[in-house]
PDB file of N, CA, C and O in Angstrom:
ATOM      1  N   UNK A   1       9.545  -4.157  48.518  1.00  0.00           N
ATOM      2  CA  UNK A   1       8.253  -4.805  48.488  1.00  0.00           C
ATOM      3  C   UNK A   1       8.423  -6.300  48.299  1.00  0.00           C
ATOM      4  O   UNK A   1       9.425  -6.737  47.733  1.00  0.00           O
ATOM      5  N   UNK A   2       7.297  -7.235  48.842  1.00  0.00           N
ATOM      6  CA  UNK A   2       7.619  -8.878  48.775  1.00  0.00           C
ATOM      7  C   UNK A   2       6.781  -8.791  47.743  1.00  0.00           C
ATOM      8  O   UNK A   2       6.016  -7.926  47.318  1.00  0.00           O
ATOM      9  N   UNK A   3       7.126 -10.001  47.393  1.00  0.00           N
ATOM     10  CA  UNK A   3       6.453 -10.779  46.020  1.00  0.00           C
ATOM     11  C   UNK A   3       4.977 -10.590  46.174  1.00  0.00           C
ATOM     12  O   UNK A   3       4.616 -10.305  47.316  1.00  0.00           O
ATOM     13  N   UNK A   4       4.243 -10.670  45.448  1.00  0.00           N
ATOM     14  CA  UNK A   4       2.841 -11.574  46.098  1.00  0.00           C
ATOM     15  C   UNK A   4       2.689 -12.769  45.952  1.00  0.00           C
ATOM     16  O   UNK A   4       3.358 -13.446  45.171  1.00  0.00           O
ATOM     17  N   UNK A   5       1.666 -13.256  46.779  1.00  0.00           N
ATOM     18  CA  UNK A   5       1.468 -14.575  46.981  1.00  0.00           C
ATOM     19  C   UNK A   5       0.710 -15.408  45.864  1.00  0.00           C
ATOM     20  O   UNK A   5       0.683 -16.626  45.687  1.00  0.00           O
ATOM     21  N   UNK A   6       0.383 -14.852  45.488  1.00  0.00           N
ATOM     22  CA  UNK A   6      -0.126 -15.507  44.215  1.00  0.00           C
ATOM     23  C   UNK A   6       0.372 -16.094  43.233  1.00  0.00           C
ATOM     24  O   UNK A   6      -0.080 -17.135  42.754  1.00  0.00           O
ATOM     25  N   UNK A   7       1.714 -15.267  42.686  1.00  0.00           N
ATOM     26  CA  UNK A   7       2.453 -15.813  41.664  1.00  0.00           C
ATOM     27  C   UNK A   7       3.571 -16.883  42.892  1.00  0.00           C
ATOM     28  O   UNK A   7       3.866 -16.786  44.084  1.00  0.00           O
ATOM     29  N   UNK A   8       3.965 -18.029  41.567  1.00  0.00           N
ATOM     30  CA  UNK A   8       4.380 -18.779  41.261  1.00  0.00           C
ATOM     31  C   UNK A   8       6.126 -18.462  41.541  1.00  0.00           C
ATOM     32  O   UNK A   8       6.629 -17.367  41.290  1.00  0.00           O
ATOM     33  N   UNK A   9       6.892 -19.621  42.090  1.00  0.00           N
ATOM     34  CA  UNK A   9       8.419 -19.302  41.740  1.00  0.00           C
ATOM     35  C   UNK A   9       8.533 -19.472  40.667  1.00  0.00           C
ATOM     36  O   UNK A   9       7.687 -20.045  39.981  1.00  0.00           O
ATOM     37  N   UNK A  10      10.044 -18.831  40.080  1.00  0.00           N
ATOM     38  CA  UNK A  10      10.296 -19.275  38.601  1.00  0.00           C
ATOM     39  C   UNK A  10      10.740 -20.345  38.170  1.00  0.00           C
ATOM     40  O   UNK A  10      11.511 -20.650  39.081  1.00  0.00           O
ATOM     41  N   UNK A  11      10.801 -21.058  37.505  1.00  0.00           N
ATOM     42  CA  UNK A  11      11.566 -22.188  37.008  1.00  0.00           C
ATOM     43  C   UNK A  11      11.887 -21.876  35.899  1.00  0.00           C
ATOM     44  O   UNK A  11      11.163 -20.963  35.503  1.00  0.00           O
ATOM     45  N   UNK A  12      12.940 -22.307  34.865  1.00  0.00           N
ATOM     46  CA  UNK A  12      13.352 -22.461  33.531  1.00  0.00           C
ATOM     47  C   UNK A  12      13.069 -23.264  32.952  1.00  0.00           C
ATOM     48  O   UNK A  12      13.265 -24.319  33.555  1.00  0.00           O
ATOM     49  N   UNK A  13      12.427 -23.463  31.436  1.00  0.00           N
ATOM     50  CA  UNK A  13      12.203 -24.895  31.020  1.00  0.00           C
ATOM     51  C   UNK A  13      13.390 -25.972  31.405  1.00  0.00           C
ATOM     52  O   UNK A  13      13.058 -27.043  31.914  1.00  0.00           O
ATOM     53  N   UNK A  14      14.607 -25.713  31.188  1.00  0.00           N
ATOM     54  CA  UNK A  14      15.828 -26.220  31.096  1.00  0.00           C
ATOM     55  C   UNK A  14      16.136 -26.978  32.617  1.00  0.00           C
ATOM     56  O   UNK A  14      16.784 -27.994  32.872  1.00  0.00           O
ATOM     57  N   UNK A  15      15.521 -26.204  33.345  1.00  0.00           N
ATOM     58  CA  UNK A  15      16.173 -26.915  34.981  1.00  0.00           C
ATOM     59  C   UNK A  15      14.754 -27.440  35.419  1.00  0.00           C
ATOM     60  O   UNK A  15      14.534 -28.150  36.400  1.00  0.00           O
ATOM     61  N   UNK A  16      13.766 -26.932  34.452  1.00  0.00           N
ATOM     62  CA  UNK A  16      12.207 -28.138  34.783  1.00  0.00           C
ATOM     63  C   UNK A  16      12.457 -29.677  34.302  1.00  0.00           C
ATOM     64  O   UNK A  16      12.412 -30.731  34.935  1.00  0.00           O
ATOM     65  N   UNK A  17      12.771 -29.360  32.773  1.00  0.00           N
ATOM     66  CA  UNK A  17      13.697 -30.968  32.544  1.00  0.00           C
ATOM     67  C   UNK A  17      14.454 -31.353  33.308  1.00  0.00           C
ATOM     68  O   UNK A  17      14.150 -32.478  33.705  1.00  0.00           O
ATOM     69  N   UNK A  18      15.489 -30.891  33.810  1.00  0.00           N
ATOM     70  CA  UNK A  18      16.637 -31.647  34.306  1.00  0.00           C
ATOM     71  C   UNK A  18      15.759 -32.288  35.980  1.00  0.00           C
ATOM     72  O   UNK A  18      15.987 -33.369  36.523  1.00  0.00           O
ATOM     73  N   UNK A  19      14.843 -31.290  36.418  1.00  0.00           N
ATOM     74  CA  UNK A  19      13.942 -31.611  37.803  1.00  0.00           C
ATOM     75  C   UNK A  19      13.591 -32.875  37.410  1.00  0.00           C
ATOM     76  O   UNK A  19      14.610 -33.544  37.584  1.00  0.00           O
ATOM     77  N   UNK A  20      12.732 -33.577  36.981  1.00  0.00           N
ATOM     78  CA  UNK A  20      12.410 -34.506  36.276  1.00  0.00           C
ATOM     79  C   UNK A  20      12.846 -35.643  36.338  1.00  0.00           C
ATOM     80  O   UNK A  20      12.475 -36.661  36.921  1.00  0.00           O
ATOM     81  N   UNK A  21      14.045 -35.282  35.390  1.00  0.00           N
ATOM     82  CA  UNK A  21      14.783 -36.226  34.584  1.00  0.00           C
ATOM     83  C   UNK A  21      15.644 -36.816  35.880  1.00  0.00           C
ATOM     84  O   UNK A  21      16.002 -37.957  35.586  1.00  0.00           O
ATOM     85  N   UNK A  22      16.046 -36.493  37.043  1.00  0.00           N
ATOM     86  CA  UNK A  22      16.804 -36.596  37.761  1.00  0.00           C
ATOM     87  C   UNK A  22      15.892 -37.335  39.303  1.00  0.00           C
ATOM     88  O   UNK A  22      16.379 -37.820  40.324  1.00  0.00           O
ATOM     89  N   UNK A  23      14.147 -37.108  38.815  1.00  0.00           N
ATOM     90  CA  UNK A  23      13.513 -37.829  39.923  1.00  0.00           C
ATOM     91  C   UNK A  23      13.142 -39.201  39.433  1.00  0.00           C
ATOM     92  O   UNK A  23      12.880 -40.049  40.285  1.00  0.00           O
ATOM     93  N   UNK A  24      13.089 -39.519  38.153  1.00  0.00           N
ATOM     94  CA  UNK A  24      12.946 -40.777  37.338  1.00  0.00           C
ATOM     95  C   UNK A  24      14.652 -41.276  37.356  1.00  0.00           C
ATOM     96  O   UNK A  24      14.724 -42.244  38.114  1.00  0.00           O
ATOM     97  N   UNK A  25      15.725 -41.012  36.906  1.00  0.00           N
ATOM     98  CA  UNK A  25      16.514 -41.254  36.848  1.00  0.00           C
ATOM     99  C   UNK A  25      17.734 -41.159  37.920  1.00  0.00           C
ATOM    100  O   UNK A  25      18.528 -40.219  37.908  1.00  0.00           O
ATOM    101  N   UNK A  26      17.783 -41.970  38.621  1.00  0.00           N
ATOM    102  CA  UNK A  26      18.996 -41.120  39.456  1.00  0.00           C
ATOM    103  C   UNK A  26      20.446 -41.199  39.061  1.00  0.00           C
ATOM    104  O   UNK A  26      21.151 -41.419  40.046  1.00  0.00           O
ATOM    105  N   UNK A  27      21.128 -41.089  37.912  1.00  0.00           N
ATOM    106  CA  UNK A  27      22.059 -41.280  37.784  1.00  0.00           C
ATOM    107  C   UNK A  27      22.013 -39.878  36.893  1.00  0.00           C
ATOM    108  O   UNK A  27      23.208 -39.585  36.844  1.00  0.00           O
ATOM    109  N   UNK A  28      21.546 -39.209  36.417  1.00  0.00           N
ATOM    110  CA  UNK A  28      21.560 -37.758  35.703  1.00  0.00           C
ATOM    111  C   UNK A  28      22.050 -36.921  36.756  1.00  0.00           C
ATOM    112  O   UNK A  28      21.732 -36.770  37.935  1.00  0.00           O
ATOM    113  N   UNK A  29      22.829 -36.467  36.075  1.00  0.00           N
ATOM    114  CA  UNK A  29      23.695 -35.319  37.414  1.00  0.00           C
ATOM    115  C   UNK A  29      23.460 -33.868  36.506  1.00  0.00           C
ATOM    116  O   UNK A  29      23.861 -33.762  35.347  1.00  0.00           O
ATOM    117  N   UNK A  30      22.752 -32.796  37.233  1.00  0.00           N
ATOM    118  CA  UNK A  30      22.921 -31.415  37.030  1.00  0.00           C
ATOM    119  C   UNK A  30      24.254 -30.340  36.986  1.00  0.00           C
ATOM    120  O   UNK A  30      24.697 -29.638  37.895  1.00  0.00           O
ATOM    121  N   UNK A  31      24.703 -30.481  35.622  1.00  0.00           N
ATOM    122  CA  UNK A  31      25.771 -30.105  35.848  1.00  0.00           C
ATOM    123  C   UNK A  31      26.335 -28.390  35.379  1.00  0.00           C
ATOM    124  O   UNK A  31      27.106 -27.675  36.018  1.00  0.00           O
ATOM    125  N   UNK A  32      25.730 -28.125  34.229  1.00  0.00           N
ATOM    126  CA  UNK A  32      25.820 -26.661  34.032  1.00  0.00           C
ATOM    127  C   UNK A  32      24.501 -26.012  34.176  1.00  0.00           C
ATOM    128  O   UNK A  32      23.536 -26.772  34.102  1.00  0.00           O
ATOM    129  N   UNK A  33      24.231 -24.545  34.399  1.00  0.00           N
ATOM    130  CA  UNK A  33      22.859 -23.921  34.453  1.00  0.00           C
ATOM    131  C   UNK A  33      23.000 -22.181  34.096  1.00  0.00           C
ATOM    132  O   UNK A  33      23.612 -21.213  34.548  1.00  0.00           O
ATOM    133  N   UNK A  34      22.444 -22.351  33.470  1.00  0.00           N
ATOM    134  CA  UNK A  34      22.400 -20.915  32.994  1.00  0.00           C
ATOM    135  C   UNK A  34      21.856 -19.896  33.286  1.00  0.00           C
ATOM    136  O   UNK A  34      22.238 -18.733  33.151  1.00  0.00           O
ATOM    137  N   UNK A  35      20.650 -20.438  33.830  1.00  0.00           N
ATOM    138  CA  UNK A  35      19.249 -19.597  34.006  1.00  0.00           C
ATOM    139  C   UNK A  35      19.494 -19.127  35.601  1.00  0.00           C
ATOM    140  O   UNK A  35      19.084 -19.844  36.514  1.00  0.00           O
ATOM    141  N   UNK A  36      20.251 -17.764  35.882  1.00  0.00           N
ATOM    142  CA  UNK A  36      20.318 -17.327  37.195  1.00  0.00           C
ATOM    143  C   UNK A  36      19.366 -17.213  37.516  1.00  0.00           C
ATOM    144  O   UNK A  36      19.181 -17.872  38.539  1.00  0.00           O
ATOM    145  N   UNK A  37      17.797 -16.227  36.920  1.00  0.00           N
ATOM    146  CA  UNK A  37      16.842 -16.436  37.576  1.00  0.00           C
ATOM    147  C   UNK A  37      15.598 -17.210  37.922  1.00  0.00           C
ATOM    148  O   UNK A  37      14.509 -16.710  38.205  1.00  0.00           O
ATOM    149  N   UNK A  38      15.929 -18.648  37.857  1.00  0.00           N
ATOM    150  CA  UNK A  38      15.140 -19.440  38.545  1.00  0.00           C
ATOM    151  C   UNK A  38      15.554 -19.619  39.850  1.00  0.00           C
ATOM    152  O   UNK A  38      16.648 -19.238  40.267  1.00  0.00           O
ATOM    153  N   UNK A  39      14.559 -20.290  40.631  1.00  0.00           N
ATOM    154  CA  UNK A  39      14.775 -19.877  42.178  1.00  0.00           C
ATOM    155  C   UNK A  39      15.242 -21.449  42.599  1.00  0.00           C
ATOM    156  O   UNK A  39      14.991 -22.433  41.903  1.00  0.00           O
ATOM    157  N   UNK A  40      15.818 -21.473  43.614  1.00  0.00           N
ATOM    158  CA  UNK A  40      16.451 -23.116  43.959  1.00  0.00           C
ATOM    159  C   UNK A  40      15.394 -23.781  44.733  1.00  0.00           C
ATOM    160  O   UNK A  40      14.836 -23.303  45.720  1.00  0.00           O
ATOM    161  N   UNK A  41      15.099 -25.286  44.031  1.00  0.00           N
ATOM    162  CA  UNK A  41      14.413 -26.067  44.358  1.00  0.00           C
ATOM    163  C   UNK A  41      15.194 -26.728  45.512  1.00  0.00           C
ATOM    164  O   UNK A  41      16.423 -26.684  45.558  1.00  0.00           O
ATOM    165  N   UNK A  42      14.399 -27.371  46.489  1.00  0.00           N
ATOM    166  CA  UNK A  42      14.533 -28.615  47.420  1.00  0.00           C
ATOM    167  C   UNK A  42      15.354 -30.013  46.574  1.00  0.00           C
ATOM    168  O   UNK A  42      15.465 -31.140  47.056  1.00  0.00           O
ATOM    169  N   UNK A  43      15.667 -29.741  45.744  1.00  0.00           N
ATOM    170  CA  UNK A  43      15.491 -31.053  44.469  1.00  0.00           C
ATOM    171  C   UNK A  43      17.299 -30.752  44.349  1.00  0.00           C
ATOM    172  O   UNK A  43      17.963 -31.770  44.150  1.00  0.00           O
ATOM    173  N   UNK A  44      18.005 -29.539  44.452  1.00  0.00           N
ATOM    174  CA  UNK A  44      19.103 -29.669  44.474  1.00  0.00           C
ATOM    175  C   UNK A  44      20.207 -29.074  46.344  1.00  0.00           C
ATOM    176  O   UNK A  44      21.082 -28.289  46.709  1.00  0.00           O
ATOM    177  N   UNK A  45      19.438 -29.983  46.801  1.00  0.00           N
ATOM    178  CA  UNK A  45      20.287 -29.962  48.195  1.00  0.00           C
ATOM    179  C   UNK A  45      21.387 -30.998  48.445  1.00  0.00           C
ATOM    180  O   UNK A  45      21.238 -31.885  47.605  1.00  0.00           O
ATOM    181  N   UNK A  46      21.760 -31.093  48.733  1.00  0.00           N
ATOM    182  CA  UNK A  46      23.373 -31.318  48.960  1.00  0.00           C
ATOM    183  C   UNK A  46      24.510 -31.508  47.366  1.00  0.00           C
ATOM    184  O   UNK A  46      25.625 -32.011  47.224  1.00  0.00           O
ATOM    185  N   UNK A  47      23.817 -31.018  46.661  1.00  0.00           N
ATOM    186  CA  UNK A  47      24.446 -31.192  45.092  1.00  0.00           C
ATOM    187  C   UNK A  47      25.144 -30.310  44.914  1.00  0.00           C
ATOM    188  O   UNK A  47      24.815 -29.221  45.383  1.00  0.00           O
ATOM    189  N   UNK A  48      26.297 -30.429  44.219  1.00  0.00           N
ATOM    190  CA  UNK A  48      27.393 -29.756  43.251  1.00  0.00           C
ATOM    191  C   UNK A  48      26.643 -29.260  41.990  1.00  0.00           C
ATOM    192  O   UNK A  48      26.036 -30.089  41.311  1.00  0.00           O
ATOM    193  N   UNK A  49      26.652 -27.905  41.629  1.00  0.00           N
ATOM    194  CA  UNK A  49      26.101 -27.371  40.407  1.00  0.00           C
ATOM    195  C   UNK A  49      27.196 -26.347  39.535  1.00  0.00           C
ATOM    196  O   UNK A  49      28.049 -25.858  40.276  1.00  0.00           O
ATOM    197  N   UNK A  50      27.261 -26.114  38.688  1.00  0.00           N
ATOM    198  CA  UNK A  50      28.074 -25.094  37.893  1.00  0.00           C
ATOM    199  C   UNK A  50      26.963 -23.705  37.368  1.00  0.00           C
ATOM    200  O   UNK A  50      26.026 -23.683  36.570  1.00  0.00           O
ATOM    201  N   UNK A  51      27.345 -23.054  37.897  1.00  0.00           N
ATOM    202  CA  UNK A  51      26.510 -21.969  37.847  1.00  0.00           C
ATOM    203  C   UNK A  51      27.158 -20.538  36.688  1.00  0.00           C
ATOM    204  O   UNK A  51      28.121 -19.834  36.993  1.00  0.00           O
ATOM    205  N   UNK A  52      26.645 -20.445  35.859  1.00  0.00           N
ATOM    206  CA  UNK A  52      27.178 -19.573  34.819  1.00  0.00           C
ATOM    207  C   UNK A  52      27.460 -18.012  35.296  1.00  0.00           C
ATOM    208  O   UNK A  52      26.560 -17.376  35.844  1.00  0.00           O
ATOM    209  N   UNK A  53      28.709 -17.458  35.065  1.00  0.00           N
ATOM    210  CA  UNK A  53      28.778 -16.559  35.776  1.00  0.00           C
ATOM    211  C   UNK A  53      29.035 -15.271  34.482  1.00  0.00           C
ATOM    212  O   UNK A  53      29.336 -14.195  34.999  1.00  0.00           O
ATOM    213  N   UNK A  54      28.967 -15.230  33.024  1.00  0.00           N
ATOM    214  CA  UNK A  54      28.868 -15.082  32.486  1.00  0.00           C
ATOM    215  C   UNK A  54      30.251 -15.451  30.895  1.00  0.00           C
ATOM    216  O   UNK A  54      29.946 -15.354  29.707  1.00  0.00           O
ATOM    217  N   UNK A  55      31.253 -15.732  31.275  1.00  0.00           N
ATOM    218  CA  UNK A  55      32.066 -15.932  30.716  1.00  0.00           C
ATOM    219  C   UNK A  55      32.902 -16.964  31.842  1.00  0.00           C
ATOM    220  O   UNK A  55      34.111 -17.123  31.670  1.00  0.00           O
ATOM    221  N   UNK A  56      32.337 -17.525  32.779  1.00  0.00           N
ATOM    222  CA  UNK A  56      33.193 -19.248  33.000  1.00  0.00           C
ATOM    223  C   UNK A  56      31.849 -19.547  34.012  1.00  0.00           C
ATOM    224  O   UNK A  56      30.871 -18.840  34.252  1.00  0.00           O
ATOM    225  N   UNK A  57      32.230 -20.895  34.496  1.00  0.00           N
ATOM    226  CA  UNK A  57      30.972 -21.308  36.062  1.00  0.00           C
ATOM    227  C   UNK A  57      32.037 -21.050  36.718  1.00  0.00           C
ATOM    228  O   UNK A  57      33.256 -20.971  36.571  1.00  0.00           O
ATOM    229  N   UNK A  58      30.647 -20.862  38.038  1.00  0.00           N
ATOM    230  CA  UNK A  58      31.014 -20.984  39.249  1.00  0.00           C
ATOM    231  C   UNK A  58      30.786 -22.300  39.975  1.00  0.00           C
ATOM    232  O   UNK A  58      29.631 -22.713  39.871  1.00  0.00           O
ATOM    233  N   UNK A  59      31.659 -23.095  40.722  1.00  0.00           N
ATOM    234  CA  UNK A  59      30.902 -24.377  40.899  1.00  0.00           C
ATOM    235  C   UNK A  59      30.167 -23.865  42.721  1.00  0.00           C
ATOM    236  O   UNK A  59      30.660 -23.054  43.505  1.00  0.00           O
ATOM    237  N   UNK A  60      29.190 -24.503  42.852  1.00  0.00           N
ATOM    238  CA  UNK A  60      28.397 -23.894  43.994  1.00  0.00           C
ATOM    239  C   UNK A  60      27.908 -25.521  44.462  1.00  0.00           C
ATOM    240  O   UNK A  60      27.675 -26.429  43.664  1.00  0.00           O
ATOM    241  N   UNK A  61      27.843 -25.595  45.668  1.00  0.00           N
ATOM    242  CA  UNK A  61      27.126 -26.465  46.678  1.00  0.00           C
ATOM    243  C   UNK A  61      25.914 -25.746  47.717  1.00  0.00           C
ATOM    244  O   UNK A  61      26.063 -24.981  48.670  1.00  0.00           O
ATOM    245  N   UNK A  62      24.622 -26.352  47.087  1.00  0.00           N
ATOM    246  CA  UNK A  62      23.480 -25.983  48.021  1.00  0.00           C
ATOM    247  C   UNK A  62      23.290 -26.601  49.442  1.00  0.00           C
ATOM    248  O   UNK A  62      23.832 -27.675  49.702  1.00  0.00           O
ATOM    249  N   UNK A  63      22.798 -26.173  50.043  1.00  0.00           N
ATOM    250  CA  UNK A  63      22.997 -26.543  51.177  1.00  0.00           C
ATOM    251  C   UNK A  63      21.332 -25.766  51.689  1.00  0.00           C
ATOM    252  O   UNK A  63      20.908 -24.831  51.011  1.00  0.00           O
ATOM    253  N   UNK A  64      20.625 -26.210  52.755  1.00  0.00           N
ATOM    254  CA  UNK A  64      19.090 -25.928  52.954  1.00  0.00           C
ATOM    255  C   UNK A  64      18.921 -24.308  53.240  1.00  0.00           C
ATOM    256  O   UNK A  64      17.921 -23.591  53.238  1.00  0.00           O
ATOM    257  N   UNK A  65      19.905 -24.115  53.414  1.00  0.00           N
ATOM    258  CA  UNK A  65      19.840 -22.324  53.613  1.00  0.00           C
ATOM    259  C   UNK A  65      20.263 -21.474  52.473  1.00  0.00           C
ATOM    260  O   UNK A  65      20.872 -20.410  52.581  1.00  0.00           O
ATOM    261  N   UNK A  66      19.703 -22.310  50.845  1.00  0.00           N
ATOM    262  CA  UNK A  66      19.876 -21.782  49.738  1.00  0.00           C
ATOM    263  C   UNK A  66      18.767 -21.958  49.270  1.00  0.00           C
ATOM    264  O   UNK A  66      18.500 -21.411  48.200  1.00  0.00           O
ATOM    265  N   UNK A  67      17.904 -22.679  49.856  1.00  0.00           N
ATOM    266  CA  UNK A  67      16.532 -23.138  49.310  1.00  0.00           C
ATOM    267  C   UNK A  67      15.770 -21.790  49.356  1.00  0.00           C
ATOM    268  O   UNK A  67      15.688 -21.037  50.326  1.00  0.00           O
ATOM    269  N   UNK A  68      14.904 -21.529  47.384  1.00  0.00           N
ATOM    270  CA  UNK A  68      13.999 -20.294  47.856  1.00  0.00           C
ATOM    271  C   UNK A  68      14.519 -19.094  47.529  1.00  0.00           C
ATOM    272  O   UNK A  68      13.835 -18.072  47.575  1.00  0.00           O
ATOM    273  N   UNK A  69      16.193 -19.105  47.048  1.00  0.00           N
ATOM    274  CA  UNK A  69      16.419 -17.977  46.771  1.00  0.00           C
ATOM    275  C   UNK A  69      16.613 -17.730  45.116  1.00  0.00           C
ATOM    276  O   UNK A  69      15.909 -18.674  44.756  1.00  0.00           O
ATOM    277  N   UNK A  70      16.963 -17.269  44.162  1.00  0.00           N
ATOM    278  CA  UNK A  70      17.466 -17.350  42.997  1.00  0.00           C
ATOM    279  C   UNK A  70      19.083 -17.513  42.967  1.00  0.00           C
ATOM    280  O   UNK A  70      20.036 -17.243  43.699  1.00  0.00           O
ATOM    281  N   UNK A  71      18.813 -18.188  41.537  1.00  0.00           N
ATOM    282  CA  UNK A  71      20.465 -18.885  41.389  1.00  0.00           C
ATOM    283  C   UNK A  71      21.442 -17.984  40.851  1.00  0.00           C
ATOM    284  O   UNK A  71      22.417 -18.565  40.376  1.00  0.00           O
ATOM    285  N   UNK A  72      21.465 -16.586  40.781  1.00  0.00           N
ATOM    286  CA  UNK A  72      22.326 -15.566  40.451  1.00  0.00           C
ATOM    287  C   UNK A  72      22.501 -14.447  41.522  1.00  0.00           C
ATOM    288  O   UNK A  72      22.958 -13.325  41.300  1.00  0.00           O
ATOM    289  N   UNK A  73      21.960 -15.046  43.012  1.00  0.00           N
ATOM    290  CA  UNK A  73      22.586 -14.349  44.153  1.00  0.00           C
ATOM    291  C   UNK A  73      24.234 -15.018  44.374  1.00  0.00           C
ATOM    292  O   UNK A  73      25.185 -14.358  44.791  1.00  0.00           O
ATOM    293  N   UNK A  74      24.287 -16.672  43.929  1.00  0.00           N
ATOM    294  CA  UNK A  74      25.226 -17.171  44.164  1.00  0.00           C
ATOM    295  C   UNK A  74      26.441 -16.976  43.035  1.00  0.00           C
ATOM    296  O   UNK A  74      27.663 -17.055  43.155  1.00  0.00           O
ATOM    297  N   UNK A  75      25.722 -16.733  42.073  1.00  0.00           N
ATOM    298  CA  UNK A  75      27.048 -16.344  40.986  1.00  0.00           C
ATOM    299  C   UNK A  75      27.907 -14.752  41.165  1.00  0.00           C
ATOM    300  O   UNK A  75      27.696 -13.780  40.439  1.00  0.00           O
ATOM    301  N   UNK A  76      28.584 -14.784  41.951  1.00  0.00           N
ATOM    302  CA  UNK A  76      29.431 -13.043  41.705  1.00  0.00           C
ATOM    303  C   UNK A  76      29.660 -13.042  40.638  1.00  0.00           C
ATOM    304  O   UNK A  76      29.966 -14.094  40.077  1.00  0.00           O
ATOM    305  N   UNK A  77      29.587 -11.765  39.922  1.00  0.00           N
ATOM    306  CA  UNK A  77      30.132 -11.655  38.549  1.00  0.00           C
ATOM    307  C   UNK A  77      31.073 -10.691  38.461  1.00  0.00           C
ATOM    308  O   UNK A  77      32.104 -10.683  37.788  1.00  0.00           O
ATOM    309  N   UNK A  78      30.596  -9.810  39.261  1.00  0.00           N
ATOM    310  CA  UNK A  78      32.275  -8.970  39.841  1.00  0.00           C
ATOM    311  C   UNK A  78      33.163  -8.868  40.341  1.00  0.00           C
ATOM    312  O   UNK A  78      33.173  -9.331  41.482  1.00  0.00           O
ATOM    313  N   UNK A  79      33.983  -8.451  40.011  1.00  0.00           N
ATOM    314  CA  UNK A  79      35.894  -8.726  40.834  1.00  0.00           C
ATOM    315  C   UNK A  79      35.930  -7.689  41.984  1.00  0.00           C
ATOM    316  O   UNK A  79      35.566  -6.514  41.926  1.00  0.00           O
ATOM    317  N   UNK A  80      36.448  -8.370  43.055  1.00  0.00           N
ATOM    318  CA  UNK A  80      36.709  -6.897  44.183  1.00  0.00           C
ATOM    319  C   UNK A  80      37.575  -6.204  43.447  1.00  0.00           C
ATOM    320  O   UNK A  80      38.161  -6.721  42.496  1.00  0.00           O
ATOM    321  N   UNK A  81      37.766  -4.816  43.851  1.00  0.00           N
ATOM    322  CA  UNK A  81      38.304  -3.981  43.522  1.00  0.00           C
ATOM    323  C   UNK A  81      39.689  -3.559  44.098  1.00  0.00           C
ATOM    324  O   UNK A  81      39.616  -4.370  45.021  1.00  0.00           O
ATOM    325  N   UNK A  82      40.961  -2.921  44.323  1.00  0.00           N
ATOM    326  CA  UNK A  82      41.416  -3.088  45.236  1.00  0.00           C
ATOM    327  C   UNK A  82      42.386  -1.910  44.657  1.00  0.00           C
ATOM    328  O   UNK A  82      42.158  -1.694  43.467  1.00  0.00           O
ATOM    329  N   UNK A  83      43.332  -1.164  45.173  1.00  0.00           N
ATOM    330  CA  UNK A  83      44.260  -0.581  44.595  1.00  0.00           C
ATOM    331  C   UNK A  83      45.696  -0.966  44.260  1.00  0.00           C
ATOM    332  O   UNK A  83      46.348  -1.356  45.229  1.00  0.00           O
ATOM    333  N   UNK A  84      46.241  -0.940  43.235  1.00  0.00           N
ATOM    334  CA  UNK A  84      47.293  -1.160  43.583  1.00  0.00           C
ATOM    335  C   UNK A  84      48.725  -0.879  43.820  1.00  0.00           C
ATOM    336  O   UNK A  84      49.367  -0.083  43.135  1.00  0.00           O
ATOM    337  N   UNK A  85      49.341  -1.744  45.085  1.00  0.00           N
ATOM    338  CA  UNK A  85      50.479  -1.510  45.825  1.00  0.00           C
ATOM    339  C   UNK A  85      51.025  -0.625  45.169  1.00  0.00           C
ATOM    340  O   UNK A  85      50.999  -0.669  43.939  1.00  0.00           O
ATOM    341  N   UNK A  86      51.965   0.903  46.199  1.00  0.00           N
ATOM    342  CA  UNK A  86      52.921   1.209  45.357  1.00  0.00           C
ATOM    343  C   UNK A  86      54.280   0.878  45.891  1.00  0.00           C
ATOM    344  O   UNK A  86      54.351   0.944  47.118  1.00  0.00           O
ATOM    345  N   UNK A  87      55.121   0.616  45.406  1.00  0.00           N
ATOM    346  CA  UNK A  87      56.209   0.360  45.884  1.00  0.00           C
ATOM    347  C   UNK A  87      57.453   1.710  46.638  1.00  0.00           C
ATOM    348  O   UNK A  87      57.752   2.818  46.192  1.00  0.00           O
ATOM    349  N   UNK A  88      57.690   1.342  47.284  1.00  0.00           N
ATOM    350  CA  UNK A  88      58.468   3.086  48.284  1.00  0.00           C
ATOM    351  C   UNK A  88      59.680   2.751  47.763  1.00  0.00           C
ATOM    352  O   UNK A  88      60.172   1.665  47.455  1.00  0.00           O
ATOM    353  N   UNK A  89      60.265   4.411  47.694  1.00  0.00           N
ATOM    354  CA  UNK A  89      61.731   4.448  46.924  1.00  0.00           C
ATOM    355  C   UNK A  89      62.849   4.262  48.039  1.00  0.00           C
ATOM    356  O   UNK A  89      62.615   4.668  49.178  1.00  0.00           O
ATOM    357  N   UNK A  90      63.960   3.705  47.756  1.00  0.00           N
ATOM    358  CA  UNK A  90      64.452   3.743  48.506  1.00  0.00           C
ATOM    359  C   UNK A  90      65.631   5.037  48.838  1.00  0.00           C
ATOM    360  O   UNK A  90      66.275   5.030  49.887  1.00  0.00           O
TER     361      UNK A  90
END
């Protein structure tokens, strides 16, 4: 099911400040973020961000085909899986 239209994207207080602070100021750089589910503003396109992945960041570059989505599609937090090698006897 889609959203409805009514409600609002999310924002975080935390990345509403930094929105802000970064259209008055341009020398404030967005650098860690916590809040996976706020959705990505227009406000961080072509920027370098560190995106919390729960125990380190991820560093991520937006780009216009990130705009609109939430910021914890981009954080993997899981490891592929894989088996491992066995070695053959000789």
């Amino acid at each position: 099911m889609a959203r409805s239209s009514w409600k609002f994207k999310h924002f975080d207080t935390t990345l509403y400040n930094y929105m802000f602070l970064s259209k008055l100021v341009k020398s404030v750089k967005i650098t860690k973020l916590f809040c996976r589910a706020s959705t990505v503003p227009k406000l961080f396109l072509k920027r370098y961000v560190n995106l919390h992945k729960g125990n380190m960041f991820a560093n991520f570059f937006f780009t216009k085909y990130s705009v609109a989505y939430k910021l914890g599609e981009f954080s993997f937090t899981r490891k592929p899986f894989s088996y491992p090698a066995k070695k053959k006897k000789r």
